[in-house]
C-alpha positions as CSV (number, residue, x, y, z in Angstrom):
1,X,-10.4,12.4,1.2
2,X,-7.5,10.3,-0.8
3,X,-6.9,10.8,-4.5
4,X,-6.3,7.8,-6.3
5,X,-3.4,8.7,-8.3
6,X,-2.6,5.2,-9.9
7,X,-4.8,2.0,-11.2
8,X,-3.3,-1.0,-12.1
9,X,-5.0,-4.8,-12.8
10,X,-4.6,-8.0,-11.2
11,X,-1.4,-10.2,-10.4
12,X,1.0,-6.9,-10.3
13,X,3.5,-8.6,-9.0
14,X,6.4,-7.8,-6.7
15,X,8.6,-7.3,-9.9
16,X,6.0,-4.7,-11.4
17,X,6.6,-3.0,-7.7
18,X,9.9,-3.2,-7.1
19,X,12.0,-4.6,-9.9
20,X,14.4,-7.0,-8.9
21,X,17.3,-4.9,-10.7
22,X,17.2,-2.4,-8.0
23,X,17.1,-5.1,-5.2
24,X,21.3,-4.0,-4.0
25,X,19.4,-0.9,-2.3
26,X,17.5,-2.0,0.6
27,X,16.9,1.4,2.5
28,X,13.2,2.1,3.1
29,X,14.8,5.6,3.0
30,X,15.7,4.6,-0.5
31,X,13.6,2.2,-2.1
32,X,11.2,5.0,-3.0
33,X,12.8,5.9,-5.9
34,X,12.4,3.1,-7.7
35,X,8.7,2.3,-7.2
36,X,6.8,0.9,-10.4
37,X,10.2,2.1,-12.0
38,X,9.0,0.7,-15.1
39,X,5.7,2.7,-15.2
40,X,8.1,6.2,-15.8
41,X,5.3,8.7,-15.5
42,X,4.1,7.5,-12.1
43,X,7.9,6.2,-11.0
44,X,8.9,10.2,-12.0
45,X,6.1,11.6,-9.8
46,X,6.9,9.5,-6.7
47,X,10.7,10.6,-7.0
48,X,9.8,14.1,-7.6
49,X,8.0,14.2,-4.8
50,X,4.8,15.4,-6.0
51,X,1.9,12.8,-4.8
52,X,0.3,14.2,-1.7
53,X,0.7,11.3,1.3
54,X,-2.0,9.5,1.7
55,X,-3.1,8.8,-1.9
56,X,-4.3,5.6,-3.5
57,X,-3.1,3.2,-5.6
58,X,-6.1,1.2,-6.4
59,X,-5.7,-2.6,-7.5
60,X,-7.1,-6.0,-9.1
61,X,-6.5,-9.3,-7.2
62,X,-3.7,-10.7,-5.8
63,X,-1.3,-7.5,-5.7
64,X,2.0,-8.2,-4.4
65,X,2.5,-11.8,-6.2
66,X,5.8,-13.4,-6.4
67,X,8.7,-12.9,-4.5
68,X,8.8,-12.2,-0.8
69,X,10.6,-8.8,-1.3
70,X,10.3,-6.6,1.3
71,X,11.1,-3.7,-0.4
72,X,7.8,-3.7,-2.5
73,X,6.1,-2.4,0.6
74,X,9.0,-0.4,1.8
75,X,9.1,1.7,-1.8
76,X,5.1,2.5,-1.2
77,X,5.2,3.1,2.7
78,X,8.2,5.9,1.8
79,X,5.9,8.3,-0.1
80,X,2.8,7.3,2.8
81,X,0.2,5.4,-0.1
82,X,-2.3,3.6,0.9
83,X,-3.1,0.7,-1.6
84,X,-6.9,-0.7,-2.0
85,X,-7.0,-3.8,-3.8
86,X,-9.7,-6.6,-4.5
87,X,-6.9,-8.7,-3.3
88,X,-3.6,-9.6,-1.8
89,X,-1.2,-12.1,-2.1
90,X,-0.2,-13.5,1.5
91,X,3.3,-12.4,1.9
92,X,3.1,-8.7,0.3
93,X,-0.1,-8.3,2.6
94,X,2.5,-9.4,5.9
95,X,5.2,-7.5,4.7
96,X,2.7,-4.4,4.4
97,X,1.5,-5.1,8.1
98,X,5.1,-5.1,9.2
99,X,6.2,-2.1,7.9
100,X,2.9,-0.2,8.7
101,X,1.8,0.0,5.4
102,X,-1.7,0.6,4.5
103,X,-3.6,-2.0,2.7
104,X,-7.4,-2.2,2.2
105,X,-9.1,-5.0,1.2
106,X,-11.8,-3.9,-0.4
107,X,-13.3,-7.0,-3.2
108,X,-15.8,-5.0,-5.3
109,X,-14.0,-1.6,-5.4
110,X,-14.3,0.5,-8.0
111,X,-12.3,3.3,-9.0
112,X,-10.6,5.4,-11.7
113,X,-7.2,7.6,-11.2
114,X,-8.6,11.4,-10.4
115,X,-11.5,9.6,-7.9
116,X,-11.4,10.9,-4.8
117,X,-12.0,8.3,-2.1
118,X,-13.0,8.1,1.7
119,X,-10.8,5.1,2.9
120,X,-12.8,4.1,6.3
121,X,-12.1,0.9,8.2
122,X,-15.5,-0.8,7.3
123,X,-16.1,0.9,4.2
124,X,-14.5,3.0,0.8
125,X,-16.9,5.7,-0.2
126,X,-15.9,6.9,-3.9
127,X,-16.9,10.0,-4.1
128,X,-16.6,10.9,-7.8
129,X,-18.8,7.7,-8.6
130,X,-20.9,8.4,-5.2
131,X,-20.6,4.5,-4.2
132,X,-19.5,2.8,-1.6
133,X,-17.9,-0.6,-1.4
134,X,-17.3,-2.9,1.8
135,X,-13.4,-3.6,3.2
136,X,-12.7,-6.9,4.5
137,X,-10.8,-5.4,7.2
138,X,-7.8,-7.1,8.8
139,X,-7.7,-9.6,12.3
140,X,-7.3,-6.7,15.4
141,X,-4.2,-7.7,16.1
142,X,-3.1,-6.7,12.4
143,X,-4.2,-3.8,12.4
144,X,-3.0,-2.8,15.5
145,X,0.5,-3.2,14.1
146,X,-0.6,-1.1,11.2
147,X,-2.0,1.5,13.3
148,X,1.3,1.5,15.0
149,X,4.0,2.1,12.3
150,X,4.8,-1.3,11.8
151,X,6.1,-4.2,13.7
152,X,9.0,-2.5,15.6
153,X,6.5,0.5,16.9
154,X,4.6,-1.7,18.3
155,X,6.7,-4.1,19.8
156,X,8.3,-1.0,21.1
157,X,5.0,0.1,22.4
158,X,4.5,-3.2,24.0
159,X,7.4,-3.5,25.7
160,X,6.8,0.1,27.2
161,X,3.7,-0.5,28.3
162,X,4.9,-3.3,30.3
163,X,7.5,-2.3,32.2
């Protein structure tokens, strides 16, 4: 069970996730710290640590707009979130495969910070509403790279495996 612990609309754009004043640090180990820097209650509860892994941000359409950044998925794959949107705009969505990030497509969700979700691959189950809602999921080979860490684990793994 996941907690959603932020809600935001559609178009949030790459900006809104990682502003573009904070684009000199490129660390994933780093980028955390300035995740939705301008939304200071959530931005202070990501630094402080104090959002379990695994919880949700839950978004509109098109999450991720704008610039190819790679550091908006790097500053939510730091603190282990998983992100459930109606939507995603192409590039965030490949950046998020190649860092491992977890993104769920899920058009109809709905969801309120405080809800308590069951992220499945076919389905999200909100518990606090009792509904469930159907995730587009992504192409196998996607996923695999998801379920892998990201794009270097599993080219690592690859190559291991074929030695």
């Amino acid at each position: 069970m996941a907690k959603v612990v932020f809600k935001i609309g559609d178009d949030v754009s790459t900006d809104t996730i990682y502003p573009g004043r904070f684009m000199a640090t490129v660390l994933p180990s780093e980028t955390p710290q300035y995740a939705f820097a301008d939304s200071p209650e959530f931005n202070r509860l990501i630094r402080e640590k104090k959002i379990e892994p695994g919880s949700v941000i839950v978004a509109g359409q098109n999450f991720g707009c704008g610039s190819s950044r790679e550091q908006a998925a790097s500053c939510l794959k730091g603190p282990d979130l998983v992100v459930v949107a109606r939507g995603f705009a192409r590039i965030f969505l490949q950046n998020s495969i190649n860092l491992g990030l977890r993104t769920v497509i899920c058009p109809e969700i709905e969801a309120s910070e405080g809800d308590d979700l069951e992220v499945g691959l076919d389905s999200v189950t909100n518990r606090t509403r009792g509904k469930t809602f159907a995730v587009s999921p992504l192409p196998k080979a996607r996923q695999a790279i998801v379920d892998a860490g990201g794009l270097i684990p599993y080219t690592r793994k690859l190559l291991l495996e074929n030695k």
